[in-house]
C-alpha positions, 0 to 999 in steps of 0.5 A: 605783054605776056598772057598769064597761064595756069603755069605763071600761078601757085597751085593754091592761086589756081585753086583759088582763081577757080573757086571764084570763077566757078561761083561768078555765075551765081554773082553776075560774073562778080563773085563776093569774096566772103559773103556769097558761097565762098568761105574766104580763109586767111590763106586765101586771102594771099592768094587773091593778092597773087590774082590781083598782082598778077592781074587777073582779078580786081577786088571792088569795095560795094559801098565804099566801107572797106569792110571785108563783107562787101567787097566782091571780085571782077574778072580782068580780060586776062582773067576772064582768057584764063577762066576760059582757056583752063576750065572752060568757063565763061565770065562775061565781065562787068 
């Protein structure tokens, strides 16, 4: 089982994984994709799919709709390691 580093991520998905990490707090550690204090861009959007690939991330649907306004971000335990371990911040999970 390989641990994901900084190093395994494009710098626009570490870009992105920190955006969101930074926001978790403001979100009980579940940051919205794109109806909370993200703006969400198209590019983005590539690279939450890289974070979901890799691992790192899930995207949850909040009321099943499949709209891109309610769906919201969790932490894997591999994601809430890297959050820690490269910008020193702490996600408690959901």
């Amino acid at each position: 089982d390989e641990t994901m580093t900084a190093a395994n991520l494009t710098a626009a998905s570490l870009e992105t994984f920190k955006t969101y990490a930074e926001d978790a707090d403001n979100w009980s550690d579940c940051p919205w994709v794109s109806s909370g204090n993200v703006t969400c861009t198209q590019a983005m959007r590539g690279n939450i799919s890289d974070l979901v690939k890799k691992g790192l991330v899930e995207v949850n649907d909040y009321e099943g709709r499949g709209m891109a306004r309610d769906m919201y971000i969790t932490f894997t335990d591999e994601g809430r390691t890297l959050a820690a371990d490269e910008f020193g911040i702490e996600i408690d999970g959901y």
